[in-house]
C-alpha positions in Angstrom: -37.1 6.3 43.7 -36.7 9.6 41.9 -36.2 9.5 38.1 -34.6 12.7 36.2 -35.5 13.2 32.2 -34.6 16.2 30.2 -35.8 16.0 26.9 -33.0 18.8 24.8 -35.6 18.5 21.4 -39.1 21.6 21.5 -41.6 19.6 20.9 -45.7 19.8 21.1 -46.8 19.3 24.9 -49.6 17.1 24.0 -46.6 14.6 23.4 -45.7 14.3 26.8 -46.1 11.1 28.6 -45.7 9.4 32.1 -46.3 5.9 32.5 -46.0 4.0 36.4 -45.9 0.1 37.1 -44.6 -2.7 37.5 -42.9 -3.9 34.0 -40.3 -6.1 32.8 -38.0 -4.5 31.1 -35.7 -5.4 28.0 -32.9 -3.0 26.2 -31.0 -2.8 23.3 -28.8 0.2 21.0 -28.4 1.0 17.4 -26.2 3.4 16.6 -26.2 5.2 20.2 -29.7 5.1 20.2 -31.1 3.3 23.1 -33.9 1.1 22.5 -36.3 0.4 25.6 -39.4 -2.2 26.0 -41.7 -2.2 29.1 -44.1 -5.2 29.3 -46.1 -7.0 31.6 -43.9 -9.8 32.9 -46.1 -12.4 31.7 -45.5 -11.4 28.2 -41.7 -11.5 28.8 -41.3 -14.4 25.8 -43.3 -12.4 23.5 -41.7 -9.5 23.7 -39.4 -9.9 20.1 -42.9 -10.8 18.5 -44.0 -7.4 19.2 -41.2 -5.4 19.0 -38.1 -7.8 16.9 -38.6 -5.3 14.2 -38.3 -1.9 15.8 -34.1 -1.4 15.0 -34.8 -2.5 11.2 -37.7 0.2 10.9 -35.7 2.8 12.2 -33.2 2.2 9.6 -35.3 2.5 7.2 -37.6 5.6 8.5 -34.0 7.1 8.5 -33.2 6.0 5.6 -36.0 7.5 3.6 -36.4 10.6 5.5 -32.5 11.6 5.5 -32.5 12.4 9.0 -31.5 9.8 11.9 -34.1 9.3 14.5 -33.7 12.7 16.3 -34.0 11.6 19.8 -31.7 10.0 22.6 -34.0 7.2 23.7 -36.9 5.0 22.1 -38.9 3.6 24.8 -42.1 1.4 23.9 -44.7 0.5 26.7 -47.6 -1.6 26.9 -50.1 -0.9 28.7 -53.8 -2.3 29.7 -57.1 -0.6 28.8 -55.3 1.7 26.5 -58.0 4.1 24.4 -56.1 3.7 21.3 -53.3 0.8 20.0 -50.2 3.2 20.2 -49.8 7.0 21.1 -46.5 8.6 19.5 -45.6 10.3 22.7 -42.2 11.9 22.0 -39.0 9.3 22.3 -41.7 6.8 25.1 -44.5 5.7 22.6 -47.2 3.6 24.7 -49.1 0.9 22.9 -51.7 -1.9 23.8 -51.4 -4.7 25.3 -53.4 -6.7 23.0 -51.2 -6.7 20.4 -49.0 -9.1 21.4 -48.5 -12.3 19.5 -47.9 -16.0 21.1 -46.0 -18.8 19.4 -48.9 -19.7 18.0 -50.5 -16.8 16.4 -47.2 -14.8 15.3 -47.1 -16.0 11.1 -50.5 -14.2 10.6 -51.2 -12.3 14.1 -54.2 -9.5 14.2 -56.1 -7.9 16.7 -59.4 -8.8 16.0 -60.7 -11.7 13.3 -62.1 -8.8 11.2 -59.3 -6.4 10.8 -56.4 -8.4 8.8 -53.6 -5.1 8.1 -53.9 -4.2 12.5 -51.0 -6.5 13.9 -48.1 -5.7 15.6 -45.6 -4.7 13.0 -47.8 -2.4 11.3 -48.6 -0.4 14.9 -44.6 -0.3 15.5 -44.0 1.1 12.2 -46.5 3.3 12.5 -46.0 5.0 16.0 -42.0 4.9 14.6 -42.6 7.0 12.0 -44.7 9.5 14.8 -41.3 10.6 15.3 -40.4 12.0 12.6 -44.4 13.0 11.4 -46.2 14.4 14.6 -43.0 14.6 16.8 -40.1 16.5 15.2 -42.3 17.9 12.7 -46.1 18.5 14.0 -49.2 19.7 12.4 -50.1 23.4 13.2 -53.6 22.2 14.0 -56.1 19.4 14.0 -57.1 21.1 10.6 -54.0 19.6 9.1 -53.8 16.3 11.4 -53.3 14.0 7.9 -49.5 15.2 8.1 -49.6 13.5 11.4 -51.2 10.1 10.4 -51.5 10.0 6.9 -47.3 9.6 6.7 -47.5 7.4 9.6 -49.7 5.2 8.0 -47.9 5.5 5.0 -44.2 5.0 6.3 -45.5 1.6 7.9 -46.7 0.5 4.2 -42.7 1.5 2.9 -40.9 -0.4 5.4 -43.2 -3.3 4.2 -41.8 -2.8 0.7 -38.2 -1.8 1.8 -38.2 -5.3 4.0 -41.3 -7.7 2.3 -41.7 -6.6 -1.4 -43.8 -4.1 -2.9 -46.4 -6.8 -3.5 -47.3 -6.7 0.5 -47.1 -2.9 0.2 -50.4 -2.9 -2.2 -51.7 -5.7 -0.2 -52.1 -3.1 3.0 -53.2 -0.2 0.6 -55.9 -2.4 -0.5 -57.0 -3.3 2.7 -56.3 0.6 3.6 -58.7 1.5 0.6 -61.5 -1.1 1.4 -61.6 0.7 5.0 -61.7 4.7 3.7 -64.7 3.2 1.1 -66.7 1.8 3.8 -66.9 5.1 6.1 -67.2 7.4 2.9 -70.0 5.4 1.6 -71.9 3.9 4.8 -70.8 7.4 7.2 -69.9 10.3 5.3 -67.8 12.1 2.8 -65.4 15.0 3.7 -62.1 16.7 2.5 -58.9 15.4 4.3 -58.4 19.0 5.6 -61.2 19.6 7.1 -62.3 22.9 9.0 -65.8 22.6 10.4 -65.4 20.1 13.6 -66.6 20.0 16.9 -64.0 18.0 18.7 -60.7 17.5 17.3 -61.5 13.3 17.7 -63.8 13.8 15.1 -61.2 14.1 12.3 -59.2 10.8 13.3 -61.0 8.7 10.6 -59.9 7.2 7.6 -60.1 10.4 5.7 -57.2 11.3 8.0 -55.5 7.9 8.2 -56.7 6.0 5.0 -57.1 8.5 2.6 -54.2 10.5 3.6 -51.8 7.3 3.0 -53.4 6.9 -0.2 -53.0 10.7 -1.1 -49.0 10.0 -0.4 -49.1 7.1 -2.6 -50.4 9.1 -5.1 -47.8 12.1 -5.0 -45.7 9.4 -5.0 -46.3 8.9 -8.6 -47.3 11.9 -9.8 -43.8 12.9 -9.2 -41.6 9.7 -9.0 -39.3 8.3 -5.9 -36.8 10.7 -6.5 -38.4 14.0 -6.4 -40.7 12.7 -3.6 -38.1 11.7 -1.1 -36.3 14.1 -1.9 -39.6 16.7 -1.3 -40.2 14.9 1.8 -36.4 15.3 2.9 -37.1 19.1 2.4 -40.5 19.2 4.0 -38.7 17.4 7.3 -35.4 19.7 7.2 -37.2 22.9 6.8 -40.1 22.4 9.6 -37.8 20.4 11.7 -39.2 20.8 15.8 -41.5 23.8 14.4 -45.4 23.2 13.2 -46.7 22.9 9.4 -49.4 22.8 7.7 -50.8 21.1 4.4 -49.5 23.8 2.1 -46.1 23.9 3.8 -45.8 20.5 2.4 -47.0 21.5 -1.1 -44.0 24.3 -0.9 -41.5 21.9 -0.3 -42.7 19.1 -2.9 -42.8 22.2 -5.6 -39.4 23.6 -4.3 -38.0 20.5 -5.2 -39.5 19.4 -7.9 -40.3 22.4 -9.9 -43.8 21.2 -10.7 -47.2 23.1 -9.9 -49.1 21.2 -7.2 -52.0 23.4 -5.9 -54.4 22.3 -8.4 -53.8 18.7 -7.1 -53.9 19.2 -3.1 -56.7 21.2 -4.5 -58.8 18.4 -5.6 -57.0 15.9 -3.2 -56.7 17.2 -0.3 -59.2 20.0 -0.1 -62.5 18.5 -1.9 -63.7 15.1 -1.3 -64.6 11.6 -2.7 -62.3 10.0 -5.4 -62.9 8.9 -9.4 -64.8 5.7 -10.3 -63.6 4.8 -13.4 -66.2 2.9 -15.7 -63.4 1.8 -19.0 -64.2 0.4 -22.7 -61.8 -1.5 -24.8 -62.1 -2.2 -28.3 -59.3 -3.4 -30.8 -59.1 -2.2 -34.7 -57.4 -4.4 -36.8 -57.2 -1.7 -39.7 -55.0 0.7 -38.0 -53.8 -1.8 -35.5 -54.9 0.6 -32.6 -56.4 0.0 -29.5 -59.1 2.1 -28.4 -60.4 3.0 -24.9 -63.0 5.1 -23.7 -62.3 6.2 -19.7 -65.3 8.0 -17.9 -66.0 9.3 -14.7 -68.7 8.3 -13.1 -68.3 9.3 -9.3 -70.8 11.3 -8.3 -69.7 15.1 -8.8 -70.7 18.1 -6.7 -69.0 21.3 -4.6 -67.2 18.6 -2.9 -66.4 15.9 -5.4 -64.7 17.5 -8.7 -64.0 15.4 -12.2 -60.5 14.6 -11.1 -57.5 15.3 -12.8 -54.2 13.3 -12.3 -52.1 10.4 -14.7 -52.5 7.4 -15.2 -50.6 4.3 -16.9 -51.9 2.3 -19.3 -50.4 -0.7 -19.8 -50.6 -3.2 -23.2 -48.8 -6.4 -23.5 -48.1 -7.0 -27.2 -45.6 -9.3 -28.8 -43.1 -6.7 -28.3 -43.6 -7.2 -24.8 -44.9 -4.9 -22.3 -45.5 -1.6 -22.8 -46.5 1.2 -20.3 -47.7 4.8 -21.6 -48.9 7.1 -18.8 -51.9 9.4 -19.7 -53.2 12.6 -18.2 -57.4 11.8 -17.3 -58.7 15.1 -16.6 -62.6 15.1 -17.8 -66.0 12.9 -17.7 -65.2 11.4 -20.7 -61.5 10.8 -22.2 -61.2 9.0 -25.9 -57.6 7.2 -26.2 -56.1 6.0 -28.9 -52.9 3.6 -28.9 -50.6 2.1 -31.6 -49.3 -1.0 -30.9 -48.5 -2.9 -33.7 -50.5 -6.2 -32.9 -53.5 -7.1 -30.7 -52.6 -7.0 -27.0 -52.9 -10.1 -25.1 -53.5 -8.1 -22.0 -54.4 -4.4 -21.4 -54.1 -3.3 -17.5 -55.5 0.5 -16.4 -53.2 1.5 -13.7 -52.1 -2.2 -12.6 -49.5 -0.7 -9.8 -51.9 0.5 -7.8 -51.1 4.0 -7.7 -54.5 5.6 -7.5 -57.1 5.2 -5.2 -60.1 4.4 -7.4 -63.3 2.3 -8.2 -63.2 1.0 -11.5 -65.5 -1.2 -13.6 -64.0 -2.4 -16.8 -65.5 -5.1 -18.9 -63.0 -7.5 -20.2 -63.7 -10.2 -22.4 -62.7 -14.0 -20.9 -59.6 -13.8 -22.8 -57.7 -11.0 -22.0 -59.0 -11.4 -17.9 -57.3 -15.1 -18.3 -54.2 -14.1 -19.6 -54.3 -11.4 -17.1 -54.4 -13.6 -14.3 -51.9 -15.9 -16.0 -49.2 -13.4 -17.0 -49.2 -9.6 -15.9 -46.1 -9.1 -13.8 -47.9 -7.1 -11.4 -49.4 -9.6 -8.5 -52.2 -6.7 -7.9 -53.2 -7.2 -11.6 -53.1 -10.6 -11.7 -55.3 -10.7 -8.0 -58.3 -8.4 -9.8 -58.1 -10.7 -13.0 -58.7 -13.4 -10.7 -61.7 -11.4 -8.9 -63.3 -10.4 -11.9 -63.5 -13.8 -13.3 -65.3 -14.6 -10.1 -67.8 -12.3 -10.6 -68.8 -14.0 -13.8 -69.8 -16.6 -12.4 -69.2 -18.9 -15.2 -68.3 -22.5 -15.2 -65.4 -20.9 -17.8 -63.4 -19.7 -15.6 -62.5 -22.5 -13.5 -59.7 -23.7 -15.8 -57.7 -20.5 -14.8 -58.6 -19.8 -11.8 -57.8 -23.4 -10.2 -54.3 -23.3 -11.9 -53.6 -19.8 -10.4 -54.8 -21.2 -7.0 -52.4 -24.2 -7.1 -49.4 -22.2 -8.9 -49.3 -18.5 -8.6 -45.9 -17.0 -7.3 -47.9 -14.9 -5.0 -49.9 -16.0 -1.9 -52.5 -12.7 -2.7 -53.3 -13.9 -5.9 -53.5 -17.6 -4.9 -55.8 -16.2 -2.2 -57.9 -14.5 -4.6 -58.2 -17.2 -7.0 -59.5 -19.2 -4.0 -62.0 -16.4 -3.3 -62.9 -16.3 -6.7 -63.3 -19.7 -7.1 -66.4 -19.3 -3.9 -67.9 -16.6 -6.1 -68.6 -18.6 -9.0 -70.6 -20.7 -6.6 -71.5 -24.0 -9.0 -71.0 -27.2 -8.2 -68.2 -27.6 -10.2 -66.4 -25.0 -8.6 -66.7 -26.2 -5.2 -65.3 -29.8 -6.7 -62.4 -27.4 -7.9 -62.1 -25.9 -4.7 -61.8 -29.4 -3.1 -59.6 -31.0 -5.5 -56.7 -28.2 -4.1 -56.5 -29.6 -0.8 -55.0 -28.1 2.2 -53.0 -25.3 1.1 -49.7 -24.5 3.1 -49.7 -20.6 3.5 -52.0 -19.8 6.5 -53.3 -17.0 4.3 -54.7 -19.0 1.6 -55.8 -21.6 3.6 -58.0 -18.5 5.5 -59.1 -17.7 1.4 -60.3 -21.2 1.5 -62.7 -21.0 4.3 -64.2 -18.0 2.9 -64.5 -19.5 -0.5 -66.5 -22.4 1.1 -69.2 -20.4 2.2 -70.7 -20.2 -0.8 -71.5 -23.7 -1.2 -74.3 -25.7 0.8 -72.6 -29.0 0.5 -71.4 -31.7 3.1 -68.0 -32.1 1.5 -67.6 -28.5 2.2 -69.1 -28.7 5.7 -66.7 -31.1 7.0 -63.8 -29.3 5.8 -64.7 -26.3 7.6 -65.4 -28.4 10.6 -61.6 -29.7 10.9 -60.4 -26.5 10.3 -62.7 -24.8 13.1 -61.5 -27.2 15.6 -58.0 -28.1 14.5 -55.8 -25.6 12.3 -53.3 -23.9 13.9 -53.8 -20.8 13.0 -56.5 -19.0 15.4 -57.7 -16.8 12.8 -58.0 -19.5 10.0 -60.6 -20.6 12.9 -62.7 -17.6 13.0 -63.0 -17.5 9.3 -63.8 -21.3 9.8 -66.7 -20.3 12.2 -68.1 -17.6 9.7 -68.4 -19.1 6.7 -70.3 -22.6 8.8 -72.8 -19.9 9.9 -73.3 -18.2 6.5 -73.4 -21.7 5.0 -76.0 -22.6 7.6 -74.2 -25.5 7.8 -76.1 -28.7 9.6 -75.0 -28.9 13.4 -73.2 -25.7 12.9 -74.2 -23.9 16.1 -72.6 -26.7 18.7 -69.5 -26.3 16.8 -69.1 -23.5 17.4 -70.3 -24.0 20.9 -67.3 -26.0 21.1 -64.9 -23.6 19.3 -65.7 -20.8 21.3 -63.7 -22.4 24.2 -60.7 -22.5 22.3 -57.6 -20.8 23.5 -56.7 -17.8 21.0 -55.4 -14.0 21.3 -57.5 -11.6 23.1 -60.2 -14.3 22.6 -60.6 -13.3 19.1 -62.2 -17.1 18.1 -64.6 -16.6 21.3 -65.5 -13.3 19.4 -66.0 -15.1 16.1 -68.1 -18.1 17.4 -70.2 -15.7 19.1 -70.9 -13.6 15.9 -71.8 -16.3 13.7 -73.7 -18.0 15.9 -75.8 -14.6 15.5 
């Protein structure tokens, strides 16, 4: 057989891609684009697990960027042993094997036990935005490889919100955060553009894929959805099939905008590290002011400045909520606020728009009414973990009653978690009075909760779930938190476990680690 492809569109050579083998094939078209998936045969039935998604994300990746997906085709091919999970080669992106979900797995599917936000949707989305971010436009060089991954990492967390809600779209930020602040405090710290390398592998960390998403987020807010999308747009249009670089993106941002951006990419993008935030709150009753005190405490050098950028503050009072943004630009910042009447609750930057550390002491109080009424599910989730960390028989009260009741399966989660942290016995009669919870999620929260506790009530409850939830990865986390319980007869449980059928043996993988 002899196959004939001309691809019309420039594009970057290293883009190029030939794959050869014996694969089932299934085919679909969305507005004259042909969509392709290759797959082992034996994965025939999963096949709309993996990619059922692909024709709503590229409505929505064309969408946002105001250009239709550029090319004729979109094939995606799975193939074994592959070095990474997907490679955005132009219009024929190739992707892992081992990403596939069965029947079973699908609600909550990841790769591996320990890496929640890497599941199938998120690597479609991801190599889908490729091309338009690598593809059509591509970085000049390694130098500037965040404009390759950074937006691809980013675009997978907005076709979360566009199709799942915002709340899910801070939920993978978070778990994008807690990734860049393990290799930047256990590895090493560097800009996101970053000129001293040896190989060009070196820079594709989570400076470049982490921290660049979060970097978007944040220019996100600094200049609102409409003067970002519509930067973007411009950045897209103007270095369509051509090569750009970080300040080619500044241009367009400023070109549309009208606002200075070099100091921030500055900062950003050029130096390293990010703010930890360490906040005081007092009330005045005289002038009916609230008072905060805002320092930061990150450790500053060449690399790391004081950062400057806003921030909102937000107060709920009886006149209801009310949001004033501020602009934090030294160690220590002083802020004054008239409201009227004492807030009930007083959030510092509860959307999640900055990627940040932050320690603020809260009395019981306002961290209960936090968790009780913020309408922000990412507020109400670090209300829940910072009454945790009190460890104070106190806290139950709320924390159980936003475990059984919260809207939100991240705060129920975390309330769960929470719950765990406090550690008494009281708590773990708490934790037991819940029951089963229905979301996989939770129920996953609930496991990990339970290690905390030496207790038999606790030990059997991990034991049924081990050997009988149906969620595979409810199992490993089942499997942990026996071993870091040092539960009694723990060790042939998991014996036992670790033959249990589940994706790319992922509870084999868990028994084996807590059983060390």
């Amino acid at each position: 057989m002899t196959y004939h492809w001309k691809e019309e569109t420039p594009h970057s050579s290293y883009l190029n891609s030939f794959v050869v083998g014996k694969f089932g094939v299934k085919k679909e078209e969305v507005d004259g684009i042909s969509l392709e998936y290759y797959f082992p045969e034996g994965k025939r039935n999963d096949v709309p697990r993996y990619f059922g998604e692909t024709a709503k994300m590229m409505k929505v990746f064309g969408e946002l960027t105001g250009i239709k997906y550029p090319y004729a085709k979109y094939a995606q091919t799975t193939v074994e042993d592959f070095i990474y999970g997907g490679m955005e080669n132009i219009s024929a992106t190739t992707l892992a094997t081992t990403y596939y979900p069965d029947e079973r797995s699908e609600e909550d599917f990841q790769v591996s036990y320990s890496r929640e936000g890497q599941n199938a949707v998120n690597l479609v989305a991801h190599e889908l935005a490729h091309q338009w971010f690598s593809d059509l436009v591509t970085c000049a060089d390694w130098t500037h490889a965040w404009l390759n991954e950074g937006f691809a990492s980013y675009f997978q967390c907005l076709y979360l919100e566009k199709e799942k809600g915002v709340d899910l779209l801070r939920w993978d930020m978070s778990l994008k955060a807690e990734l860049y602040f393990d290799e930047e405090e256990t590895s090493y710290r560097r800009p996101i553009v970053e000129r001293n390398y040896v190989y060009p592998d070196d820079l594709f960390d989570s400076a470049t894929y982490e921290k660049g998403a979060w970097m978007i987020h944040q220019l996100r807010y600094v200049l609102g959805d409409d003067l970002f999308f519509k930067g973007v747009q411009e950045y897209l249009r103007q270095f369509s099939r051509e090569n750009a670089e970080t300040h080619d993106l500044r241009k367009a941002l400023e070109r549309v905008s009208g606002e200075t951006l070099e100091e921030h990419f500055e900062e950003f993008f050029f130096k390293a590290g990010y703010p930890e935030f360490e906040i005081e709150y007092s009330w005045d009753e005289v002038g009916s002011t609230a008072n905060l005190t805002v320092r930061q405490r990150q450790l500053t050098d060449e690399q790391t400045p004081i950062f400057r950028l806003p921030c909102d503050i937000v107060f709920y009072t009886r006149k209801g909520r009310m949001k004033r943004r501020v602009l934090l630009s030294s160690a220590e910042e002083k802020l004054t606020f008239e409201l009227g009447s004492k807030p009930r609750i007083v959030e510092f930057d509860p959307e999640e728009w900055i990627l940040k550390k932050v320690k603020f002491g809260k009395s019981f109080q306002l961290l209960a009414n936090q968790l009780r009424e913020s309408i922000d599910a990412s507020s109400r989730a670090r209300a829940a973990a910072d009454l945790g960390s009190t460890k104070n028989n106190a806290v139950l009260a709320p924390l159980k009653e936003a475990a059984l009741t919260d809207p939100s399966w991240i705060v129920r989660a975390r309330a769960l978690e929470a719950l765990g942290e406090v550690g008494t016995e009281e708590a773990l009669t708490s934790i037991l009075s819940l029951g089963i919870p229905e979301n996989r999620r939770v129920r996953r929260a609930l496991a990990r909760a339970l290690a905390n506790f030496k207790d038999r009530g606790g030990y059997k409850l991990l034991a049924e779930l081990l050997l009988s939830d149906e969620s595979p990865y409810l199992q490993c986390e089942a499997a942990i938190s026996l071993a870091k319980a040092q539960a009694d007869g723990a060790l042939q449980l998991l014996k036992k476990a670790m033959k249990i059928n589940s994706p790319n043996f992922t509870l084999t993988e868990a028994c084996l680690d807590a059983a060390g």
